[in-house]
Backbone as a printed PyTorch tensor [residue, N CA C, xyz], in Angstrom:
tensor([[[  5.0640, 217.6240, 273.6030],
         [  5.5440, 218.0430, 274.9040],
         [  5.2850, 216.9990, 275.9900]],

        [[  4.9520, 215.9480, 275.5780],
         [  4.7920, 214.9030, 276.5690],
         [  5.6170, 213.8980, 276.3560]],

        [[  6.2020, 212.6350, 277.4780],
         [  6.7560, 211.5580, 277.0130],
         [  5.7900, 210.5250, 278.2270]],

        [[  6.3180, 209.0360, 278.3910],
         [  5.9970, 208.5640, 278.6850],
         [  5.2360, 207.3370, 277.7130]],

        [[  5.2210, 206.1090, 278.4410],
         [  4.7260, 204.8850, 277.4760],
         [  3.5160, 205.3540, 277.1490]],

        [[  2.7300, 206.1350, 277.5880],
         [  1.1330, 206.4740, 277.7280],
         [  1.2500, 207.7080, 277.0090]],

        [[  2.0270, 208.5090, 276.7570],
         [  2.2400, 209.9800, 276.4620],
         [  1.4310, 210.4880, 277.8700]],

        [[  1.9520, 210.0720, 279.1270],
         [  0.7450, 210.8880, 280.5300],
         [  1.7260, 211.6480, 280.5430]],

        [[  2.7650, 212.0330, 280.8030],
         [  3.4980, 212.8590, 281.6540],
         [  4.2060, 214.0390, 280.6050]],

        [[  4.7570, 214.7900, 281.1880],
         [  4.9910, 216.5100, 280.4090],
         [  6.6190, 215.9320, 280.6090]],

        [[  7.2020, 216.3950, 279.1940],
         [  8.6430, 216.0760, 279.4310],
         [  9.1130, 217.5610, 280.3090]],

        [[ 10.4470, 217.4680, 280.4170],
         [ 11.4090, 218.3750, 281.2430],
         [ 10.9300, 219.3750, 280.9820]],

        [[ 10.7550, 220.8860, 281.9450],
         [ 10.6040, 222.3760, 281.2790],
         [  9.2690, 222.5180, 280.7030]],

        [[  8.6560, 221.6970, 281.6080],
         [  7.2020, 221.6440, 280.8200],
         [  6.3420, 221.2620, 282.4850]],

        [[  5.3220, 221.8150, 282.1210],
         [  4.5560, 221.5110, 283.8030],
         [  3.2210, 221.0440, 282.9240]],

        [[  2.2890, 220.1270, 283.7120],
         [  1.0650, 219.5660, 283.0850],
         [ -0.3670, 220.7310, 283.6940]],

        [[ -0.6680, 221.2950, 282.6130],
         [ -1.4050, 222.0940, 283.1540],
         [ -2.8880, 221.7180, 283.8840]],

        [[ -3.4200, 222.3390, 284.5160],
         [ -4.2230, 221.4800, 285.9150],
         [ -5.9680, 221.4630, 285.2960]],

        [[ -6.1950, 222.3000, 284.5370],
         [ -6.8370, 222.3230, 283.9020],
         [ -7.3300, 221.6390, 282.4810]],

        [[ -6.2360, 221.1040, 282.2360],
         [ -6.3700, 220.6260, 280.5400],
         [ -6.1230, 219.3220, 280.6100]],

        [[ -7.0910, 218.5180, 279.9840],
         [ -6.7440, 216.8060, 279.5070],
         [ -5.4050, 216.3560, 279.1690]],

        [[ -4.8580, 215.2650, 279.6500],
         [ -3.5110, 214.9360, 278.9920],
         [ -3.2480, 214.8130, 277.3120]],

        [[ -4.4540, 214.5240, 277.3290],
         [ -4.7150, 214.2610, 275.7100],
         [ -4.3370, 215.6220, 275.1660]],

        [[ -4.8590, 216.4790, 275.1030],
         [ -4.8570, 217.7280, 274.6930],
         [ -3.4020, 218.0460, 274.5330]],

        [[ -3.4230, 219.0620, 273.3770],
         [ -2.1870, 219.1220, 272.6030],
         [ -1.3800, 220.0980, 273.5840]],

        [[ -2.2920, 221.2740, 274.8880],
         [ -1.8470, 221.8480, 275.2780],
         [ -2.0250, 221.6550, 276.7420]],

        [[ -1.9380, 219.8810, 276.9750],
         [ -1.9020, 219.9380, 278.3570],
         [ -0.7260, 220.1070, 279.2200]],

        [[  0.5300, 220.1560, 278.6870],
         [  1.7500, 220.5640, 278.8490],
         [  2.5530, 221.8210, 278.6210]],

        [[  2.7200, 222.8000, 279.5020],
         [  3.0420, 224.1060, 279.5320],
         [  4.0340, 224.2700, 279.4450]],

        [[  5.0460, 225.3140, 278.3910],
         [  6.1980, 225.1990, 278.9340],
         [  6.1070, 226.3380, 280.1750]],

        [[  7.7780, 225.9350, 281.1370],
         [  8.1260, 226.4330, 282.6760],
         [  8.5420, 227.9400, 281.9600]],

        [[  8.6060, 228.8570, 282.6890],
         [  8.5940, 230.1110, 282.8130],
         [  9.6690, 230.7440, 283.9530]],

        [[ 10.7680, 229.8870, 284.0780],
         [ 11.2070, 230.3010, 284.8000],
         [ 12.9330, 230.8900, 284.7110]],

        [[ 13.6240, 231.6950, 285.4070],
         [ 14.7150, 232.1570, 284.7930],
         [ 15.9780, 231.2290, 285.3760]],

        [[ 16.2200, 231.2140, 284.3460],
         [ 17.7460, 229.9900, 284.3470],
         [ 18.9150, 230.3550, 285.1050]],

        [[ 18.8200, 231.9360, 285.2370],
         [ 20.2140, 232.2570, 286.0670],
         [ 20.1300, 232.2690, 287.3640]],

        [[ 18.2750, 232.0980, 287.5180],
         [ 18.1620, 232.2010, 289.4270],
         [ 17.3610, 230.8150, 289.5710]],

        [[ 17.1630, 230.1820, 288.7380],
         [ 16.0340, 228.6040, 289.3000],
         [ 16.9620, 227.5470, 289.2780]],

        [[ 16.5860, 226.3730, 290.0510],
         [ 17.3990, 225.5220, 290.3120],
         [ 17.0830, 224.6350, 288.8460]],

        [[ 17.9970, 223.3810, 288.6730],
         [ 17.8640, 223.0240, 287.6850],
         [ 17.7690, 223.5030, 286.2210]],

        [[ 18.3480, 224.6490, 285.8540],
         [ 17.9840, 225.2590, 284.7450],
         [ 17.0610, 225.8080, 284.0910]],

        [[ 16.2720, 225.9770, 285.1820],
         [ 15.0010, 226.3540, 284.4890],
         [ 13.6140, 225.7340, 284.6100]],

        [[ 13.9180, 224.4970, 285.1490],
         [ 13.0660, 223.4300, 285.2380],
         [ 11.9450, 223.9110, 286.4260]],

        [[ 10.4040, 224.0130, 285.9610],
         [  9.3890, 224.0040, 287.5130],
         [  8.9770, 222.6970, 287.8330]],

        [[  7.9610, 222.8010, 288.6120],
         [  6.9410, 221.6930, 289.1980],
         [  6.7210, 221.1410, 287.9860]],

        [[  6.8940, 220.1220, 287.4060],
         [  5.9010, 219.3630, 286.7130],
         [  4.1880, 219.2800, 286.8820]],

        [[  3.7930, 219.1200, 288.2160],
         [  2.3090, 218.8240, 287.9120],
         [  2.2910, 219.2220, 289.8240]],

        [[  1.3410, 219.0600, 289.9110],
         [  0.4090, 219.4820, 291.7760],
         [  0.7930, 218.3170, 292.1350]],

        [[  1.4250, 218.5090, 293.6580],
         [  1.1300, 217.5910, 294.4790],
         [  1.1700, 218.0180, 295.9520]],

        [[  0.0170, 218.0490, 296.5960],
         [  0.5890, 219.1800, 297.9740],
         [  1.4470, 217.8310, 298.7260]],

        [[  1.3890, 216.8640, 299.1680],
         [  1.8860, 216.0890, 300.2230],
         [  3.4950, 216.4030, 299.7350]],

        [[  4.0690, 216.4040, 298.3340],
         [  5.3500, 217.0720, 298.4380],
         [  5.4700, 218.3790, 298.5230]],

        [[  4.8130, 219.5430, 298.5440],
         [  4.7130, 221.0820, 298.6490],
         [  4.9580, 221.4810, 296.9430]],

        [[  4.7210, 220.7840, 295.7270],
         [  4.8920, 220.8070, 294.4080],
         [  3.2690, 221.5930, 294.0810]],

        [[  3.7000, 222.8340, 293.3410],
         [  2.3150, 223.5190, 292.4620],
         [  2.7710, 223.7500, 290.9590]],

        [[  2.0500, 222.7790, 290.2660],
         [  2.4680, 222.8320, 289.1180],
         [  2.4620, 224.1770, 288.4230]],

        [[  4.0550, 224.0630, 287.0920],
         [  4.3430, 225.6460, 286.9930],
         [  5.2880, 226.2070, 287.8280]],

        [[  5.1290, 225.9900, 289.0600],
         [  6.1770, 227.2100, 290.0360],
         [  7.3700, 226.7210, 289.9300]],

        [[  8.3130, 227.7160, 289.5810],
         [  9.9120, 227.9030, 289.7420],
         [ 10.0970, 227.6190, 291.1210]],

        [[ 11.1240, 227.0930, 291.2090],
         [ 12.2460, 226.7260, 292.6390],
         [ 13.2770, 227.5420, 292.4230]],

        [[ 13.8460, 228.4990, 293.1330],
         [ 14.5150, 229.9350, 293.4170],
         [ 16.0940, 228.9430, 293.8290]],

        [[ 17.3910, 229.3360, 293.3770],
         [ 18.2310, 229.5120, 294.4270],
         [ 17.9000, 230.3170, 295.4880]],

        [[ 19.1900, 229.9020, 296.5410],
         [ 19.3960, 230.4010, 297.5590],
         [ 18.9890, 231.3560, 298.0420]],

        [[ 19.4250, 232.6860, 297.3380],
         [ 19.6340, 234.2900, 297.2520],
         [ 18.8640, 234.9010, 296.4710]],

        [[ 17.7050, 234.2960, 295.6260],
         [ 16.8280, 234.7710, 294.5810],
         [ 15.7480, 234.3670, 294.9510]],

        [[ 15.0520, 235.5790, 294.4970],
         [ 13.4950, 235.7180, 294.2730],
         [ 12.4010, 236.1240, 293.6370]],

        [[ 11.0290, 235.9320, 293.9560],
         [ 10.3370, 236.1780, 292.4170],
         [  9.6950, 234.7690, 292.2780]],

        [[  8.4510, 234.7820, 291.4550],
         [  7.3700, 234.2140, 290.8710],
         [  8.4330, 233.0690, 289.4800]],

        [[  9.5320, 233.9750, 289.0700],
         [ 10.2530, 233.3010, 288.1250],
         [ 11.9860, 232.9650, 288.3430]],

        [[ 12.2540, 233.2840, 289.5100],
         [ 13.2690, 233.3340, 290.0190],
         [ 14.1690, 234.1920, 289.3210]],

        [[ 13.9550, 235.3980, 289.5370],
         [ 14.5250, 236.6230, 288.1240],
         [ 15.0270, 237.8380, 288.6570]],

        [[ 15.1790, 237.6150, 290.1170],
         [ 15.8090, 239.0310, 291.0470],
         [ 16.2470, 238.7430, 292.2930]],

        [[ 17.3800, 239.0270, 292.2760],
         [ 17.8920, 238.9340, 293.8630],
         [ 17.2500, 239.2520, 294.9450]],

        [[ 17.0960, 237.9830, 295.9000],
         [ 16.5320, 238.5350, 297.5020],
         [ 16.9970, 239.8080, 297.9510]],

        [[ 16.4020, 240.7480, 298.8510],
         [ 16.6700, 241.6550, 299.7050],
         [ 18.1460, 241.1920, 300.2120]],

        [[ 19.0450, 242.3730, 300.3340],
         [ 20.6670, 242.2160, 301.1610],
         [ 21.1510, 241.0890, 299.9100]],

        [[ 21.0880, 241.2000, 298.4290],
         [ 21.9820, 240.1660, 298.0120],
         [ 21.8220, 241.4540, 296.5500]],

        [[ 22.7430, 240.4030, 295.4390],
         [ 23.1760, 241.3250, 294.1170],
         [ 23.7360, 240.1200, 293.1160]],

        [[ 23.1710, 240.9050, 291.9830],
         [ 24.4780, 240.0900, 290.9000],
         [ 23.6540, 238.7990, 290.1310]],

        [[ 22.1750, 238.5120, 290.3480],
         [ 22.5330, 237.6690, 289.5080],
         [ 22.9050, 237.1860, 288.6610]],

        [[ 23.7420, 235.7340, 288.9580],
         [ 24.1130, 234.8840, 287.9610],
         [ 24.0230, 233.7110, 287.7350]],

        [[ 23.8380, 232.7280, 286.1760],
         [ 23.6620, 231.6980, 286.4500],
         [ 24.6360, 231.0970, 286.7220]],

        [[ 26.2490, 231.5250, 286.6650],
         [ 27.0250, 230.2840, 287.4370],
         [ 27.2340, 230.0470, 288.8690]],

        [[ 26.1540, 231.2520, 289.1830],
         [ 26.7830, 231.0900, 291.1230],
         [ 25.4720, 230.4190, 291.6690]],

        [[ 26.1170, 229.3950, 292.6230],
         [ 25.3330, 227.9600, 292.4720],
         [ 24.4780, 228.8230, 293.6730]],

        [[ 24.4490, 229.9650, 294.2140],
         [ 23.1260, 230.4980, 295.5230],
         [ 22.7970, 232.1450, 294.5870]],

        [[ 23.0070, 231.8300, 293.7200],
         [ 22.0450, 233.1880, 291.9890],
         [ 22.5220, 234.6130, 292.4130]],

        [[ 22.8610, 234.7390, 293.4430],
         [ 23.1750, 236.1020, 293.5650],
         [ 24.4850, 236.2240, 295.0350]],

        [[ 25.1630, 236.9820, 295.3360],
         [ 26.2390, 237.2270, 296.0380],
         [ 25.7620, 237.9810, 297.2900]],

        [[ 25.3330, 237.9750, 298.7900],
         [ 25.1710, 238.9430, 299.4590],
         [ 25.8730, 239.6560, 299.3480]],

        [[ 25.2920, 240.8240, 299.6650],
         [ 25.5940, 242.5060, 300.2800],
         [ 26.7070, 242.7570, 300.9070]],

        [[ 28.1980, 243.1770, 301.2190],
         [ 29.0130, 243.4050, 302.0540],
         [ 28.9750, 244.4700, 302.4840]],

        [[ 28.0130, 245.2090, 303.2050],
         [ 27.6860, 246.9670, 303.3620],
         [ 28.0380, 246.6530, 305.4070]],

        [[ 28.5660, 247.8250, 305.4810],
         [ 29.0670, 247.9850, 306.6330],
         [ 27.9840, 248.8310, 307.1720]],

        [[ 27.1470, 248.0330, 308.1110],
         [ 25.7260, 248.6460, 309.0880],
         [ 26.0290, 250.0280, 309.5010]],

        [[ 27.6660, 250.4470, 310.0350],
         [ 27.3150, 251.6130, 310.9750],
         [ 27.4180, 252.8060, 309.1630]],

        [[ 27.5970, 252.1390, 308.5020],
         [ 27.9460, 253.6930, 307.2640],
         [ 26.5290, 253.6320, 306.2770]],

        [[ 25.7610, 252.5510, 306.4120],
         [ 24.8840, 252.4130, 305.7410],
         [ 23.4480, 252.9710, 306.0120]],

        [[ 22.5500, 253.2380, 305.1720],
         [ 21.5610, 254.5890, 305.2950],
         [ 20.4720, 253.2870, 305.9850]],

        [[ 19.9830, 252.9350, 307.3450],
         [ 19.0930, 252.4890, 308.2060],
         [ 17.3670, 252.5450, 307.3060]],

        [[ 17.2710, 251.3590, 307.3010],
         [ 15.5920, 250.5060, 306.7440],
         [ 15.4470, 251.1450, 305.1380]],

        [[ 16.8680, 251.1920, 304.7410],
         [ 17.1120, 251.0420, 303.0110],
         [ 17.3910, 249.2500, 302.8980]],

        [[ 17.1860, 249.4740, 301.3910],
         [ 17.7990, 248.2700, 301.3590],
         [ 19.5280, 248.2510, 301.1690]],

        [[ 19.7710, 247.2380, 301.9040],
         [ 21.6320, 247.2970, 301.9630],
         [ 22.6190, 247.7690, 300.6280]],

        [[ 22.2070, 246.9820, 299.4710],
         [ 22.8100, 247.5270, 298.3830],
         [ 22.2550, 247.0680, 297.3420]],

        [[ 22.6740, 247.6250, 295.8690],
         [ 22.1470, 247.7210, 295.1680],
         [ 21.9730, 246.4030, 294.2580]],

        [[ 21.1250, 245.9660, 293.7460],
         [ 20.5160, 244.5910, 293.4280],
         [ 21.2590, 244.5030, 292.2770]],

        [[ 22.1420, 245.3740, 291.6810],
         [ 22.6370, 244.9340, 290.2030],
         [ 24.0310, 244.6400, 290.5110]],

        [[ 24.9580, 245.9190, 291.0920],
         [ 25.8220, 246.2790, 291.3480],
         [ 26.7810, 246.0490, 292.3010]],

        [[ 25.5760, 245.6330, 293.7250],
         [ 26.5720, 245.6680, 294.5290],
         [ 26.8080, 246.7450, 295.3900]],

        [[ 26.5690, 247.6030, 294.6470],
         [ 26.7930, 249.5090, 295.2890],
         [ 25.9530, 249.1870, 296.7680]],

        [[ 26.7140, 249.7480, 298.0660],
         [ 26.1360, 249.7890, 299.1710],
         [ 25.3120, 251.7080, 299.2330]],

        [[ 24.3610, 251.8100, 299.7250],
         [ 23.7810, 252.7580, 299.6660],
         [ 24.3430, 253.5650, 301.1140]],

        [[ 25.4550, 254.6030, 301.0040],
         [ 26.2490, 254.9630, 301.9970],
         [ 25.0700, 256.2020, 302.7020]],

        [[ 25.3560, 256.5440, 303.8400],
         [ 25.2660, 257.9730, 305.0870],
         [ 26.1150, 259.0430, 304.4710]],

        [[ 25.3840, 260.0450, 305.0000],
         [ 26.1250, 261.3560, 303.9560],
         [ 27.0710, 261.7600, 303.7140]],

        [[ 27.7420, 260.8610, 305.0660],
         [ 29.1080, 261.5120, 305.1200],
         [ 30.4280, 260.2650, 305.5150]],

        [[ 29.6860, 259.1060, 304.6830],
         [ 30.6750, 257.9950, 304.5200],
         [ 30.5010, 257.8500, 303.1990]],

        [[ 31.6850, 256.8250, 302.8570],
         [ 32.3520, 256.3520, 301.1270],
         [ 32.6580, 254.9710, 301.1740]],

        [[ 32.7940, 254.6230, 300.0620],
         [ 33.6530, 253.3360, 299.6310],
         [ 31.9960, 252.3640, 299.2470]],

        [[ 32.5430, 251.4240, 298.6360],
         [ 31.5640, 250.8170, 298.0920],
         [ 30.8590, 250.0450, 299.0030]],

        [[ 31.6110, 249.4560, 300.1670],
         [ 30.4560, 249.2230, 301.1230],
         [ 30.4800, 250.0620, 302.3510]],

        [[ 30.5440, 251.2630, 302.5610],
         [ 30.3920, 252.0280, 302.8430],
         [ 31.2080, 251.8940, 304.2870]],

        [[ 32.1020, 251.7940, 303.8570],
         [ 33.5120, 251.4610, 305.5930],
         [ 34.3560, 252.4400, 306.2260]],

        [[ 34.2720, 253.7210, 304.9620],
         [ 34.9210, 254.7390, 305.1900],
         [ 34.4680, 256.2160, 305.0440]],

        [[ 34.9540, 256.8620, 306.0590],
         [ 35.0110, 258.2790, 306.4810],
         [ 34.8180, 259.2300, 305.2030]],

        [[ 33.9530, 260.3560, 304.4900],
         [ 34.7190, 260.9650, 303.5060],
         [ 35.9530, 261.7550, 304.2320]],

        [[ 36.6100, 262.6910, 303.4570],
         [ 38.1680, 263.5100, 303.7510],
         [ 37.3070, 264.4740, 304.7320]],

        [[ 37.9290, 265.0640, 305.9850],
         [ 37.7360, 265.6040, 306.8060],
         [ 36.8830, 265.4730, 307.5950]],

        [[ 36.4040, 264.1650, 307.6890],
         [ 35.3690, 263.2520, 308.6240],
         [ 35.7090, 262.1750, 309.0420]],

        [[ 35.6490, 261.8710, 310.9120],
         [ 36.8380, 260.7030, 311.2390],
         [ 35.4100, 259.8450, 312.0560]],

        [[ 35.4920, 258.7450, 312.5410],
         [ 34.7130, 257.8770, 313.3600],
         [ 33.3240, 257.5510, 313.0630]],

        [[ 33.5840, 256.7890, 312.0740],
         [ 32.4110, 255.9110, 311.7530],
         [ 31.7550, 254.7120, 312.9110]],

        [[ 30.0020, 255.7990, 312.8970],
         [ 29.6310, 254.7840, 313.9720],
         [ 28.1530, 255.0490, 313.3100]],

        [[ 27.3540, 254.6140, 313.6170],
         [ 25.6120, 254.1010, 313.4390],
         [ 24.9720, 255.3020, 313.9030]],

        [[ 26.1600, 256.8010, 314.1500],
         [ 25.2710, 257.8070, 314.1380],
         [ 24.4640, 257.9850, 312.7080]],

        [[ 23.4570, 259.3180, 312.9550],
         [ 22.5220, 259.4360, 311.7720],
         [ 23.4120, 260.1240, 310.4030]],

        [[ 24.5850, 260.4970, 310.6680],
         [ 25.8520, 261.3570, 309.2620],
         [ 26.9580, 259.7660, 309.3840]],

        [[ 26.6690, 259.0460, 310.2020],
         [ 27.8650, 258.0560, 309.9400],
         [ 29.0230, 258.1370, 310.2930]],

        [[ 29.8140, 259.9850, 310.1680],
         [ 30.7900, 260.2640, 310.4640],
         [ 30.7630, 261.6480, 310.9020]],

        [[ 31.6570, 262.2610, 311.6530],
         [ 31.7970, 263.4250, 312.4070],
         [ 33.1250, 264.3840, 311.8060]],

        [[ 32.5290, 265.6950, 311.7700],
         [ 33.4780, 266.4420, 311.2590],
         [ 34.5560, 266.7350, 312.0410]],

        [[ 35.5590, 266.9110, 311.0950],
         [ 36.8840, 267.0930, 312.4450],
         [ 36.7430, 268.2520, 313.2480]]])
């Protein structure tokens, strides 16, 4: 798990662990991190260095993802994937239909978490016999 003229350094997907001799068969860790939300494929810190903000081991997150392994969409986002170059898609939930200090929508799906008496997937519309969607506490008003 090492390369280098010296064997010093941990090849790719591998971080040098901070504790263990280079020598040592297990001074090179493999990275732990998830491929559909970390930058580079997967790739962490190689080794400590604070003057660059590098802790060996830690995943680097897209954009929109978060987590210790980059393995779940930030708050207000959904979907991860590894071909979308920011790991997950924000939220399109419409504030006045949406249920206030929830989270916006649903981290897999997409599903906006609607007010009792609004619909649609991001929650933009009236149900049937309920007109004027506004940031009241029902969202919408009976006719």
């Amino acid at each position: 798990n090492t390369m280098g003229r010296r064997c010093h350094l941990c090849k790719p997907f591998y971080y040098r662990h901070p504790r263990s001799d280079i020598r040592s068969p297990s001074a090179c860790a493999p990275c732990d991190c998830d491929p559909a939300g970390s930058l580079d494929g997967g790739a962490c810190d190689g080794h400590t260095d604070a003057a660059l903000g590098m802790i060996a081991g830690q995943c680097r997150c897209k954009e929109n993802v978060a987590g210790p392994r980059c393995d779940r969409c930030r708050h207000g986002a959904y979907g991860l994937s590894h071909g979308d170059p920011q790991g997950c898609q924000p939220c399109r939930c419409d504030p006045r239909g949406t249920v206030a200090g929830s989270s916006p929508c649903d981290p897999i799906s997409g599903d906006c978490y609607c007010k009792r008496f609004v619909a649609g997937r991001s929650c933009s519309q009236c149900v049937p016999e309920f007109w004027g969607l506004s940031y009241d506490l029902g969202g919408c008003r009976p006719c």
